[in-house]
Backbone of each chain as ProteinMPNN parsed JSONL, in Angstrom:
{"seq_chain_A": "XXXXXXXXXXXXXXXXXXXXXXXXXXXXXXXXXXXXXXXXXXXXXXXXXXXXXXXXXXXXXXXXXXXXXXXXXXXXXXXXXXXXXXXXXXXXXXXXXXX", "coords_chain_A": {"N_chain_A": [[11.634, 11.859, 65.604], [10.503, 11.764, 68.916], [11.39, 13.309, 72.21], [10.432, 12.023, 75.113], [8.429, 11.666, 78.372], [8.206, 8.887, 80.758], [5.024, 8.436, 82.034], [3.064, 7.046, 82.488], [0.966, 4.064, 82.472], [-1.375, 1.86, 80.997], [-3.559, -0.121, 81.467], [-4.851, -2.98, 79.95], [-7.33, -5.49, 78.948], [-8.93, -6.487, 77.037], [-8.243, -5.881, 74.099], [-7.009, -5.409, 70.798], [-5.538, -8.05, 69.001], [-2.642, -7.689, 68.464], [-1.667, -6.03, 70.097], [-1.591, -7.357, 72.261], [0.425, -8.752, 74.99], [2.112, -6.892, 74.829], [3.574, -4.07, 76.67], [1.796, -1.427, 78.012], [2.455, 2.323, 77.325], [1.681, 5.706, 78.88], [2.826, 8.737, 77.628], [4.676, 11.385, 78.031], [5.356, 13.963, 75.783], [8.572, 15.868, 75.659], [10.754, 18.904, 75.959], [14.086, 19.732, 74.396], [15.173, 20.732, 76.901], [13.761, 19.092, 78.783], [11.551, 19.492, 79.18], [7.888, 20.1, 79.218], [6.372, 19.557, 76.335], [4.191, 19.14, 74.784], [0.697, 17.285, 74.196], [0.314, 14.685, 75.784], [0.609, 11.195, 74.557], [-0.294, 7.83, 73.671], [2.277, 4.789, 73.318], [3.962, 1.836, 72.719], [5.877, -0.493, 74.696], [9.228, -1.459, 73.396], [11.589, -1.555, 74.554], [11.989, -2.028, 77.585], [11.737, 0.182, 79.05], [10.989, 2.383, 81.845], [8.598, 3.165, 84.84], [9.047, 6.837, 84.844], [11.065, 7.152, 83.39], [13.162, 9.086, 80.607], [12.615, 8.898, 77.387], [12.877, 7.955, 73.839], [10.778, 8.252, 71.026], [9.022, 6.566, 68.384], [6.531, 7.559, 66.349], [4.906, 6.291, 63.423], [3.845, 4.709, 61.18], [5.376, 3.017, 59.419], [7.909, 2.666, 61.079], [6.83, 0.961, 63.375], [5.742, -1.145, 61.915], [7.774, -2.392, 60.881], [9.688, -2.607, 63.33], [7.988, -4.149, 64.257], [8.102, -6.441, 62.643], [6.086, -6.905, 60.922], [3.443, -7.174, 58.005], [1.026, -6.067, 58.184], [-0.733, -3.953, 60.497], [-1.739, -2.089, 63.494], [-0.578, -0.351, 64.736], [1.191, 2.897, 66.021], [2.914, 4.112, 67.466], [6.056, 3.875, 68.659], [7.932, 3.491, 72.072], [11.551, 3.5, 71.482], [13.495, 3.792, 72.53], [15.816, 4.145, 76.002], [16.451, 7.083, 77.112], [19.892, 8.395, 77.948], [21.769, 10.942, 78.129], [20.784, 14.163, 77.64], [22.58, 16.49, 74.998], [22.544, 19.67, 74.034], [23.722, 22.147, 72.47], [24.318, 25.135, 73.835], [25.34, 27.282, 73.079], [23.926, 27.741, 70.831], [21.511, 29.915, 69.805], [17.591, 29.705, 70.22], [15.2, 29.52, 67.593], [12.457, 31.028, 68.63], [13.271, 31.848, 71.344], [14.062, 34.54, 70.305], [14.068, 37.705, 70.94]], "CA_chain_A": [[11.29, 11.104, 66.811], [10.104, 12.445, 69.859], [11.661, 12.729, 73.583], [9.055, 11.979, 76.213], [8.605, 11.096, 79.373], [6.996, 7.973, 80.517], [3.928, 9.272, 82.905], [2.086, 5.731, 82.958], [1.091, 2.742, 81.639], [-2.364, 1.709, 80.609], [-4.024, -1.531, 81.976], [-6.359, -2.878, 78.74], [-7.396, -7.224, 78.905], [-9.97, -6.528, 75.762], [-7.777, -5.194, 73.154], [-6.855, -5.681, 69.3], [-4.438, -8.936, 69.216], [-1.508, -7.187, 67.747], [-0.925, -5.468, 71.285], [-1.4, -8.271, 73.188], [1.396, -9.137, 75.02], [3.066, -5.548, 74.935], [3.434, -2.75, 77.556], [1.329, 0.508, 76.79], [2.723, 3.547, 78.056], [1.169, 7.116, 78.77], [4.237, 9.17, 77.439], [4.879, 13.164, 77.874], [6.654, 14.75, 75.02], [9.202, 17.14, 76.321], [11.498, 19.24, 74.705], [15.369, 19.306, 74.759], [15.62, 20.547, 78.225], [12.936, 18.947, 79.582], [10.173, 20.588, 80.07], [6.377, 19.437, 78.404], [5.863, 20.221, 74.916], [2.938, 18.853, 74.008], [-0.377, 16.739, 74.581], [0.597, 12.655, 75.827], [0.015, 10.551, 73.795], [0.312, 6.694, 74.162], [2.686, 4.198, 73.042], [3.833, 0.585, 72.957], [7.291, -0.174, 74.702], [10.196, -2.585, 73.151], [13.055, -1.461, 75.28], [11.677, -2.298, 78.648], [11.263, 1.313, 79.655], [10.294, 2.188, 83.243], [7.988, 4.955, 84.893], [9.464, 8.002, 84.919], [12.549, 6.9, 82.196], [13.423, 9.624, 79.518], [12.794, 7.764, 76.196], [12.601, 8.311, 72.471], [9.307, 7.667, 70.623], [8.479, 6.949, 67.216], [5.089, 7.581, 66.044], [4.927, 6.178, 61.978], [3.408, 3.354, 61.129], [6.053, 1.827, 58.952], [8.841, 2.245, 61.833], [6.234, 0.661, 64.146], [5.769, -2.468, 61.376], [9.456, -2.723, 60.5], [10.07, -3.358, 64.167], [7.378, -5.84, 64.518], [7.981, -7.304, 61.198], [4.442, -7.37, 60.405], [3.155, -6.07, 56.876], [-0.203, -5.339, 59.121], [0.219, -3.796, 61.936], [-2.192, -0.948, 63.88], [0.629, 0.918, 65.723], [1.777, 3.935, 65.129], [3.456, 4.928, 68.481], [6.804, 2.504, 70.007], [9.273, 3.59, 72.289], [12.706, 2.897, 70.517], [15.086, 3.811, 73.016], [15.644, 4.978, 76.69], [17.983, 8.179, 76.984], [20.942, 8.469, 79.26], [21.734, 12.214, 78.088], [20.678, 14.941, 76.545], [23.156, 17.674, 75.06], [22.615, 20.97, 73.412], [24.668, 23.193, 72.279], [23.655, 26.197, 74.882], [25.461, 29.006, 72.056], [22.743, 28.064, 69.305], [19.622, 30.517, 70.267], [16.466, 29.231, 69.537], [14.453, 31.063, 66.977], [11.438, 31.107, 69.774], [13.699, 32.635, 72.084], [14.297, 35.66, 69.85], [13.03, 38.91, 71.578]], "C_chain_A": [[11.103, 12.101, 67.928], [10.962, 12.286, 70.994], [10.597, 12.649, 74.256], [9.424, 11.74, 77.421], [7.569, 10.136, 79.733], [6.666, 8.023, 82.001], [3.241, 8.203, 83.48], [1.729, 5.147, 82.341], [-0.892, 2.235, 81.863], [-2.83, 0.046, 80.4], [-5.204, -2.167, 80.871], [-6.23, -4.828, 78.456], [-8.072, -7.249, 77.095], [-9.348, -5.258, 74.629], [-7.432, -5.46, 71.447], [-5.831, -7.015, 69.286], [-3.209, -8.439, 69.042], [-1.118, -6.431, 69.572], [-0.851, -6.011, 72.459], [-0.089, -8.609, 73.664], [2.786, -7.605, 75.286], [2.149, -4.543, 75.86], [2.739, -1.757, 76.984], [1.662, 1.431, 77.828], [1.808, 4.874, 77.906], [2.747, 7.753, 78.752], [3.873, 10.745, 77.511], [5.693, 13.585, 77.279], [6.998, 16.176, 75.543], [10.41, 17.561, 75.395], [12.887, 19.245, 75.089], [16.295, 19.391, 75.959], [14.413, 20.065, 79.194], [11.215, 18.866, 80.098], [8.793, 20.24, 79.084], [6.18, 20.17, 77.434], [4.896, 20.245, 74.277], [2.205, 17.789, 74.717], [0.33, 15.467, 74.751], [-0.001, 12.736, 75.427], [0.524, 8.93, 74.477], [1.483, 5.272, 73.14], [4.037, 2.676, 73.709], [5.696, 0.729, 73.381], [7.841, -1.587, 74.057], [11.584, -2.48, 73.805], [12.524, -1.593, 76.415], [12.22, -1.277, 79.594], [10.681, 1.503, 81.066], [9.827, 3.307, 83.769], [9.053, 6.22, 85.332], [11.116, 8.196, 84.194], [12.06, 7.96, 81.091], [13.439, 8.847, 78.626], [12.603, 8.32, 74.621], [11.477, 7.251, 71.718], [9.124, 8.228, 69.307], [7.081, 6.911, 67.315], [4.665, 7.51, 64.642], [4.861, 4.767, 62.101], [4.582, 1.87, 60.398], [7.23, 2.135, 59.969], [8.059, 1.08, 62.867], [6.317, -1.448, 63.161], [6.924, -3.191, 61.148], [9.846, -3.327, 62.286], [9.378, -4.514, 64.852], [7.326, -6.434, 63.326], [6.673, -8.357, 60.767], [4.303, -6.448, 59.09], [1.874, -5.577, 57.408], [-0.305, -5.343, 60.474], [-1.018, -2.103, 62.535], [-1.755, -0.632, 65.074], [1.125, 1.524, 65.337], [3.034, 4.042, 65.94], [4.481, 3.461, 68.991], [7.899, 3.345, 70.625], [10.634, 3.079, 72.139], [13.726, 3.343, 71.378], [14.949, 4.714, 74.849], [16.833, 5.92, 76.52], [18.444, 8.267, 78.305], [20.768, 9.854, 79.105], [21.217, 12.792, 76.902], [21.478, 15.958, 76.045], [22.941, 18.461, 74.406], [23.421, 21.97, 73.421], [23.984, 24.655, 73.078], [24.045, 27.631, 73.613], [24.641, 28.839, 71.213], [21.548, 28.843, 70.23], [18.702, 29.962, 69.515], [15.804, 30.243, 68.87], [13.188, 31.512, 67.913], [11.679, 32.29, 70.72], [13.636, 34.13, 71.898], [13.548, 36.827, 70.269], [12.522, 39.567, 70.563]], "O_chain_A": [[11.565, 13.235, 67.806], [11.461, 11.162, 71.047], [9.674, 13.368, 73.872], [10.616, 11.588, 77.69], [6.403, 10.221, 79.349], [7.432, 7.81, 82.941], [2.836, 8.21, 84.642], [2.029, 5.448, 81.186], [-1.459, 2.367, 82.947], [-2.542, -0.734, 79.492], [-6.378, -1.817, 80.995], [-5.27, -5.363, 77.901], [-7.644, -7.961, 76.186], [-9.811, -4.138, 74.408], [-8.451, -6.076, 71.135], [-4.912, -6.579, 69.979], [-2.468, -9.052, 69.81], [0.044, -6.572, 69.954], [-0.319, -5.552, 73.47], [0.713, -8.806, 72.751], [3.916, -7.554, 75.772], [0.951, -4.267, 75.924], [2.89, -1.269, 75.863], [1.255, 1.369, 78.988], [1.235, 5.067, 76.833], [3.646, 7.444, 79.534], [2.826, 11.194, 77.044], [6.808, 13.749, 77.774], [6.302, 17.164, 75.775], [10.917, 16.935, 74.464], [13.074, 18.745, 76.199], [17.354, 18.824, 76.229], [14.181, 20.639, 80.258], [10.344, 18.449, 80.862], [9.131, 20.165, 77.903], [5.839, 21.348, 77.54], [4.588, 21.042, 73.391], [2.733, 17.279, 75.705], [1.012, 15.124, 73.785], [-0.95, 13.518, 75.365], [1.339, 8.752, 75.382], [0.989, 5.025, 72.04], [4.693, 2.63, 74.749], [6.535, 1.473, 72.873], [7.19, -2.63, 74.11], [12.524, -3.242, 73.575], [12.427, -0.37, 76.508], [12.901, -1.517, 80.59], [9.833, 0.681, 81.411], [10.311, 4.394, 83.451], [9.761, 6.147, 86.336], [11.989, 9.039, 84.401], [10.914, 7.913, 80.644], [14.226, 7.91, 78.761], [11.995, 9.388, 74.549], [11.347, 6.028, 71.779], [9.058, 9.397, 68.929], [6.481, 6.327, 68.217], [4.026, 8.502, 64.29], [5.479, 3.942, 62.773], [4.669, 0.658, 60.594], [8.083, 1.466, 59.385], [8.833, 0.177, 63.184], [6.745, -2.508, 63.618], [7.033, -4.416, 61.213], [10.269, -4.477, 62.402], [9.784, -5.403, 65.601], [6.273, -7.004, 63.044], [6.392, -9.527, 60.505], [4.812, -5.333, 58.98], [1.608, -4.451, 56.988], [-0.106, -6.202, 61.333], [-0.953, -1.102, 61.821], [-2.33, -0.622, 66.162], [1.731, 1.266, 64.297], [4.124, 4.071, 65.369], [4.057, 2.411, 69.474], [8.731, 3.885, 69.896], [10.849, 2.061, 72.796], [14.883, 3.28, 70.963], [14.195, 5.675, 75.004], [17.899, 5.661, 75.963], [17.844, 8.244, 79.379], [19.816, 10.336, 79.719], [21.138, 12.382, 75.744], [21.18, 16.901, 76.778], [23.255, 17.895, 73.359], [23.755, 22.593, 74.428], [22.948, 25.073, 72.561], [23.334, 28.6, 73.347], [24.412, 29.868, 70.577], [20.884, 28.353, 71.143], [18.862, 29.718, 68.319], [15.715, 31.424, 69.206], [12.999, 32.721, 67.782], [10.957, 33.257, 70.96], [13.318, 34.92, 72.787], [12.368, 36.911, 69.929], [11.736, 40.494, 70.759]]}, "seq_chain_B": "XXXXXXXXXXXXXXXXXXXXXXXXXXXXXXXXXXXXXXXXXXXXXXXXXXXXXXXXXXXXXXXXXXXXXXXXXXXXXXXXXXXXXXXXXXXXXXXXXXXXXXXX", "coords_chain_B": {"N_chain_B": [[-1.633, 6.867, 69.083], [-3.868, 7.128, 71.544], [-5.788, 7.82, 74.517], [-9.763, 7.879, 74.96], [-13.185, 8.354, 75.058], [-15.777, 6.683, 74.911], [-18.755, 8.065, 73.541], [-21.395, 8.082, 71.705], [-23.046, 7.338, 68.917], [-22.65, 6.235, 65.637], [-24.484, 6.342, 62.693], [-24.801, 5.758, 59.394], [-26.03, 5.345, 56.356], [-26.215, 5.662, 53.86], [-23.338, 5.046, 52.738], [-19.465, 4.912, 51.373], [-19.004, 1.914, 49.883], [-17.45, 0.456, 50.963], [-17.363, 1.14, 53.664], [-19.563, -0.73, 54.755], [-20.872, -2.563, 57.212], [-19.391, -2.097, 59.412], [-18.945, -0.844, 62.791], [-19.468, 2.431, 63.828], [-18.541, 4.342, 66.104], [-18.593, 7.621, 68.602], [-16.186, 9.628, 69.431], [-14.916, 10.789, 72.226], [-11.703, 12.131, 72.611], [-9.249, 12.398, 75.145], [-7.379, 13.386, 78.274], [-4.441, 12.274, 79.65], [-5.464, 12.173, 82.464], [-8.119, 11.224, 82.063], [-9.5, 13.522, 81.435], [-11.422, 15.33, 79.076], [-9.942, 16.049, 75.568], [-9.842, 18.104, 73.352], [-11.884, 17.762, 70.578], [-14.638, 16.134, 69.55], [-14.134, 12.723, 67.876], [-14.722, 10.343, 65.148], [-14.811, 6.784, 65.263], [-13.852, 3.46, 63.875], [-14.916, 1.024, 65.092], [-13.106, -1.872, 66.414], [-13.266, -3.646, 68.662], [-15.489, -4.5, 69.828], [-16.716, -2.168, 71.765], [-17.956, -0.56, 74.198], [-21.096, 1.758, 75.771], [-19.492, 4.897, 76.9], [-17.502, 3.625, 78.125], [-14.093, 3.417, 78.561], [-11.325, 3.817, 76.472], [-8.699, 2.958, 73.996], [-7.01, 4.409, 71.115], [-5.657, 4.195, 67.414], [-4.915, 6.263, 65.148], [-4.597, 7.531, 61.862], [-3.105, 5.595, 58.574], [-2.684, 3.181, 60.294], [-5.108, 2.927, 61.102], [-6.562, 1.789, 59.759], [-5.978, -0.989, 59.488], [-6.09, -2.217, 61.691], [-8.52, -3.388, 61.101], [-10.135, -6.38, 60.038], [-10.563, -6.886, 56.516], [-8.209, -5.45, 54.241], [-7.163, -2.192, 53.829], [-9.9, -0.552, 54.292], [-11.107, 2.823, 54.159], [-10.716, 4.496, 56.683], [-9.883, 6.279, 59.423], [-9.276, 6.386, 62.022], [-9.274, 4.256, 64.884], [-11.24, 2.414, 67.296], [-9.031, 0.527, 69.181], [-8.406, -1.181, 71.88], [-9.813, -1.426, 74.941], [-10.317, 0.424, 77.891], [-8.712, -0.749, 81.36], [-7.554, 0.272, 83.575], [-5.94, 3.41, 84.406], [-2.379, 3.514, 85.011], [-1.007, 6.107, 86.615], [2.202, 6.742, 86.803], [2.218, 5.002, 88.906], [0.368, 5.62, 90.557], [-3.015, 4.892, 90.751], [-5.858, 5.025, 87.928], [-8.895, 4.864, 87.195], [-11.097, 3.609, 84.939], [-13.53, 5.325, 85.383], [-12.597, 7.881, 86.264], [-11.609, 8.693, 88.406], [-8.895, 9.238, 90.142], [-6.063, 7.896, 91.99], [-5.772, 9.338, 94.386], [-8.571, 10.21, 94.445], [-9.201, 8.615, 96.236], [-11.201, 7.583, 98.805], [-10.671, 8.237, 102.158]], "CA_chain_B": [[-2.214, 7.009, 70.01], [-4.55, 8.51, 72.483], [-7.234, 7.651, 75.081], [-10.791, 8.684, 74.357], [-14.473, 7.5, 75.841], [-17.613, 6.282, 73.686], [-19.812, 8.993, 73.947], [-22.577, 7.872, 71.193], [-22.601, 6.133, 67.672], [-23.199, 7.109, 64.164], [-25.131, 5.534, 61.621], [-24.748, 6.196, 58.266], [-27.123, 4.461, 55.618], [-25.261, 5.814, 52.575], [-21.752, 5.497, 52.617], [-18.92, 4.481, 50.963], [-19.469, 0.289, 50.139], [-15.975, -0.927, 52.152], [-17.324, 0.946, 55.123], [-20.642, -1.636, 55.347], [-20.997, -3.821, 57.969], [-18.13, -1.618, 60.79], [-19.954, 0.163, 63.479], [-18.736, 3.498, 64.353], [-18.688, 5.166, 67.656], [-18.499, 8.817, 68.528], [-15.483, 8.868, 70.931], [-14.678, 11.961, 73.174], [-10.218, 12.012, 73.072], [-9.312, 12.271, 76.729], [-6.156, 13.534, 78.455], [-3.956, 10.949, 80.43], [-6.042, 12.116, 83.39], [-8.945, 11.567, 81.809], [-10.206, 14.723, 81.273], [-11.365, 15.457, 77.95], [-9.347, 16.891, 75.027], [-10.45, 18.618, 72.042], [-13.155, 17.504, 69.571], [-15.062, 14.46, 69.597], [-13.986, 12.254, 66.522], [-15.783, 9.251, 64.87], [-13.911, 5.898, 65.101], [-13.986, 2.128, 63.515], [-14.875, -0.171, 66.232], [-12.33, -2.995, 66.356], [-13.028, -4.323, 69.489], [-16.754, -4.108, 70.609], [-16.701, -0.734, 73.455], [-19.744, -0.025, 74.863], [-21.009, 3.588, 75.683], [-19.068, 4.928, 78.704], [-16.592, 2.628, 78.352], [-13.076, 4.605, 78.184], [-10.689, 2.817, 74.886], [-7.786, 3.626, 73.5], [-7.487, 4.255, 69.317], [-5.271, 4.139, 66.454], [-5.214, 7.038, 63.456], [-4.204, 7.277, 60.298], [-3.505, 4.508, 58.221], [-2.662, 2.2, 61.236], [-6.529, 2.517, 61.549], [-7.214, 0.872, 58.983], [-4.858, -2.052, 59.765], [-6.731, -2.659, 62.675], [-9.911, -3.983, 60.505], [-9.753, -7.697, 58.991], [-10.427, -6.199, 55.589], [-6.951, -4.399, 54.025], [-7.434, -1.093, 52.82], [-10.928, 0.146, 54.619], [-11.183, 3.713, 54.12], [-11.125, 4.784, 58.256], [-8.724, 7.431, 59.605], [-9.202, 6.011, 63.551], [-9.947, 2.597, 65.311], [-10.734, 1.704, 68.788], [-8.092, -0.807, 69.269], [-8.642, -1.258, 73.153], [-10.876, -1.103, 75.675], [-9.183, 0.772, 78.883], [-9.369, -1.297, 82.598], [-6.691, 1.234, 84.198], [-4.684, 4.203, 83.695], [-1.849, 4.193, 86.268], [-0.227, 6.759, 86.474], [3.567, 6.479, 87.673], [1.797, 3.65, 89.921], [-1.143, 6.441, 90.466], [-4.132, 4.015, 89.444], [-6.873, 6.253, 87.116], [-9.677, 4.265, 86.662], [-12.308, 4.681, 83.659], [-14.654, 6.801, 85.843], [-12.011, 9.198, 85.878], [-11.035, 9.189, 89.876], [-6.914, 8.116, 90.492], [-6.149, 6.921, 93.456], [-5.755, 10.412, 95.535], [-9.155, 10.667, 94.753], [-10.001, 7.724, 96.996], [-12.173, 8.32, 100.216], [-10.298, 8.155, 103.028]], "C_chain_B": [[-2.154, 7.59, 71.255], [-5.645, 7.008, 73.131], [-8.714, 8.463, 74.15], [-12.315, 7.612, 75.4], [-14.924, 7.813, 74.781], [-18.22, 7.21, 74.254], [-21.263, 8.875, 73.072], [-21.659, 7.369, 69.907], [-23.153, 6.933, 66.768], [-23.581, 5.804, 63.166], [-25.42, 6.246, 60.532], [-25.284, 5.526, 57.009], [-26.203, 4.703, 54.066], [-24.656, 6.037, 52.84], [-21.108, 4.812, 51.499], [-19.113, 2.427, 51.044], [-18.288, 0.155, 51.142], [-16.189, -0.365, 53.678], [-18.811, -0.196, 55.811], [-19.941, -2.235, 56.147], [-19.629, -3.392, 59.301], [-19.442, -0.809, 61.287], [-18.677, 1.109, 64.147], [-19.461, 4.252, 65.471], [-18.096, 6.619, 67.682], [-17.589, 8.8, 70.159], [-14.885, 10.602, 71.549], [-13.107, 11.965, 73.565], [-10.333, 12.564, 74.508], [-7.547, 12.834, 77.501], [-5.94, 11.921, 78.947], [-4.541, 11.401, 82.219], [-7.407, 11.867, 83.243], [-10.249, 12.535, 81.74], [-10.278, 15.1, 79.344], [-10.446, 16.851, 77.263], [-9.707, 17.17, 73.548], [-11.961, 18.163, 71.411], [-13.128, 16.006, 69.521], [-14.81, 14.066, 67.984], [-14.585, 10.911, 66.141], [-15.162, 7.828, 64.602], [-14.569, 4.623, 64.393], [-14.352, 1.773, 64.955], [-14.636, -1.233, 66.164], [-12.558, -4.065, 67.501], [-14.772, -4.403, 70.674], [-17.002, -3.342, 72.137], [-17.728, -0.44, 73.011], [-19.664, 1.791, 75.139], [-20.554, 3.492, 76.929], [-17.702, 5.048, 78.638], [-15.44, 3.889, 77.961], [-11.751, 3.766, 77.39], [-9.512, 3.988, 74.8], [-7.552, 3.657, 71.897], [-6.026, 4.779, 68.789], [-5.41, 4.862, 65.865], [-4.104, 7.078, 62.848], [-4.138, 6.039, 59.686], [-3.805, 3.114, 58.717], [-4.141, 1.914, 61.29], [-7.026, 1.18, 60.955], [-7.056, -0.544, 59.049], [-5.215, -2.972, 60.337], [-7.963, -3.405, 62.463], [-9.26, -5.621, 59.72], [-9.68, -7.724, 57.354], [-9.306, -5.054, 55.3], [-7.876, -3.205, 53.648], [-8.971, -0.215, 52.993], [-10.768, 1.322, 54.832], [-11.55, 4.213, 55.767], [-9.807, 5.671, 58.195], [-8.641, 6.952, 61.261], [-10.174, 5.013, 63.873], [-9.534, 2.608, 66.771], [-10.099, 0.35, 69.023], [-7.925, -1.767, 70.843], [-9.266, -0.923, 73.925], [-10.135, -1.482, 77.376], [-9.918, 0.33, 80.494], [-8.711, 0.051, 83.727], [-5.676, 1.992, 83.716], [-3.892, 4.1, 84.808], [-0.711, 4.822, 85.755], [0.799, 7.263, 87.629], [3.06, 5.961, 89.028], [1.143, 4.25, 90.632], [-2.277, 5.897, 90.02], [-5.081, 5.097, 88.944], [-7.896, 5.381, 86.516], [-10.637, 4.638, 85.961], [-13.141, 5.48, 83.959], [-13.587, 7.807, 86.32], [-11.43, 9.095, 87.36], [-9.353, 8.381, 90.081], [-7.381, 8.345, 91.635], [-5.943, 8.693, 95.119], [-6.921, 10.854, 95.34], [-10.37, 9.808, 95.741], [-10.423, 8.674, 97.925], [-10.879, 7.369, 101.04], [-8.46, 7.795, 103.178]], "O_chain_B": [[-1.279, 8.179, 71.89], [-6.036, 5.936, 72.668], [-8.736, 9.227, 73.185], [-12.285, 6.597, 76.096], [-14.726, 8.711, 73.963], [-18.271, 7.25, 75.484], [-22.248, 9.442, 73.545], [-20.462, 7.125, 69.752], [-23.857, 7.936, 66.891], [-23.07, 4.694, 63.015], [-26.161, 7.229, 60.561], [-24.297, 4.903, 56.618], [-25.671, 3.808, 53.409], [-24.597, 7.148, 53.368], [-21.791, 4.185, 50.69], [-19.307, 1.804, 52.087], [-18.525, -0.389, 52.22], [-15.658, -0.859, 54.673], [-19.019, -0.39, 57.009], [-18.74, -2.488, 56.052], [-19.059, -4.262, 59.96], [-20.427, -0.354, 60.706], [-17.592, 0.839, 64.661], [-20.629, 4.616, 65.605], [-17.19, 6.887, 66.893], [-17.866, 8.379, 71.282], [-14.441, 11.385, 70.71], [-12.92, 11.82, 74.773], [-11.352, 13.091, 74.953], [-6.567, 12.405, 76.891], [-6.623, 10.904, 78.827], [-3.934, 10.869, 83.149], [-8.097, 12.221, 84.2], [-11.455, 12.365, 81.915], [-9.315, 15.095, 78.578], [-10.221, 17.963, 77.742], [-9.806, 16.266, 72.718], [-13.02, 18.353, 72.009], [-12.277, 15.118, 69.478], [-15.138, 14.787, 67.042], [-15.01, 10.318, 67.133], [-14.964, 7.707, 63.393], [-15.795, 4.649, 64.286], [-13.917, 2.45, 65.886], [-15.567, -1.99, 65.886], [-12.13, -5.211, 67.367], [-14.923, -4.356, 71.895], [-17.345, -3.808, 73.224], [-18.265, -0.166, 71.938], [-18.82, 2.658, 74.912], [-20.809, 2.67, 77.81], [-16.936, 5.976, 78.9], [-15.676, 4.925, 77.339], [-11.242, 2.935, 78.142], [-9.373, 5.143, 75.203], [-8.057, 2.666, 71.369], [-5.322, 5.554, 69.437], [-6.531, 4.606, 65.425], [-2.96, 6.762, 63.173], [-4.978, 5.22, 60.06], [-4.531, 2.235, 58.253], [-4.492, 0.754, 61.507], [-7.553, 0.136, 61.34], [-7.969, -1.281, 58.678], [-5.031, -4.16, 60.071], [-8.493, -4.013, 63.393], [-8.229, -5.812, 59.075], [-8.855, -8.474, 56.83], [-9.336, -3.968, 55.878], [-9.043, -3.267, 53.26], [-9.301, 0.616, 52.146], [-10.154, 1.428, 55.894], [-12.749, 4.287, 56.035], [-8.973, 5.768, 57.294], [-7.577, 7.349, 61.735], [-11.325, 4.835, 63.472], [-8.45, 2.71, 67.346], [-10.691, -0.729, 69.032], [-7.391, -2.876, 70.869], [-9.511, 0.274, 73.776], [-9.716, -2.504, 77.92], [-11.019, 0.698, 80.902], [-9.43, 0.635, 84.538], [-4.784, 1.651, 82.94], [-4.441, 4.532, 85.822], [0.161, 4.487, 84.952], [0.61, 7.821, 88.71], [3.437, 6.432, 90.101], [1.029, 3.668, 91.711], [-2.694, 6.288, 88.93], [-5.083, 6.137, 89.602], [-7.787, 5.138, 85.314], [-11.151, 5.747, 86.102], [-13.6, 6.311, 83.176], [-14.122, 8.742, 86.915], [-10.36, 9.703, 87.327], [-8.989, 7.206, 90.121], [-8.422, 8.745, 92.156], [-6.022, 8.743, 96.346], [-7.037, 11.971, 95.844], [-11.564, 10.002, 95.97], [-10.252, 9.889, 98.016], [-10.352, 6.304, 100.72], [-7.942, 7.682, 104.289]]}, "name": "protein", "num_of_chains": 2, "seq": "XXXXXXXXXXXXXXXXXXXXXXXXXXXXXXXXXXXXXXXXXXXXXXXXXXXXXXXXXXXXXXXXXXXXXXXXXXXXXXXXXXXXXXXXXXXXXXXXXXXXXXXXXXXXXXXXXXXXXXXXXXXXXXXXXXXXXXXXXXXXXXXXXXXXXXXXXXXXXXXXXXXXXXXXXXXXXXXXXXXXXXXXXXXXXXXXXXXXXXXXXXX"}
């Protein structure tokens, strides 16, 4: 699962039925302290997420169907949780880090 | 998912039979500012988007999901067709200008 951050939300009347009815977020995956890891992407919220909430984001189609208990289902992406904290162990070095 | 704009269409006379009768669009991925990102890729069209128009899409199998027919061989589907991006209550409308790039 991903952390992200949620950047913005995406206004769409003429869409697929299946997302009718649900929030779409613009999300920023960031990494364990923070900071932007990679390209947004977008996805659907079920925890009633709010802009600029730390959240965890699946992106797999069968977590996405399992929580809409649909056997067809074109979502990949749901936010599954907002986060209070994050902790890391500060003595593990990252292999990245490594000079 | 991702943003992306219609940038042109593809027509393919011989293909695979289960893709007859889908029209595919040539869609331009897009940041969340809409600024384009990477390589244009070739989508299902689930939801009739025009050229221009700026959509949001589905890949991998989800694509397929997105078609009334199970099991259509697609890898990405426009699943939406985008009125506003706002961002953190920043509006970003499909011609690309948010709201600090109003006049005045």
């Amino acid at each position: 699962m991903t952390l992200a951050r949620v950047i913005g939300t995406v206004v769409s009347t003429v869409k697929h039925p299946d997302y009718r009815g649900l929030k779409l977020f613009v999300v920023q995956p960031v990494d364990e302290n923070g900071r932007d890891s990679d390209a947004s992407f977008l996805a659907v919220d079920v925890v009633q997420a709010g802009a600029g909430d730390l959240v965890l984001v699946i992106s797999e189609g069968n977590g996405a169907r399992q929580i809409f208990n649909k056997p067809i289902l074109p979502i990949r992406s749901v936010v599954v949780g907002v986060v209070d904290e994050v902790h890391v162990d500060p003595g593990r070095v990252r292999p990245r880090e490594v000079a | 998912m991702y943003l992306g704009r219609v940038i042109g269409t593809v027509v393919a006379t011989r293909r695979y039979q289960d893709l007859d009768g889908y029209r595919f669009l040539v869609v331009q991925p897009l940041r969340h500012d809409l600024t384009p990102r990477g390589t244009a890729v070739v989508a299902v069209d689930a939801v009739q988007a025009g050229p221009g128009e700026v959509v949001f899409l589905v890949s991998s199998r989800e694509a397929s999901q997105a078609l009334p027919e199970p099991f259509v061989p697609v890898d990405a589907a426009i699943v939406g067709i985008v009125d506003t991006v706002d961002l953190d209550g920043r509006g970003g409308g499909p011609d690309g200008r948010t709201q600090q790039d109003e006049p005045g």
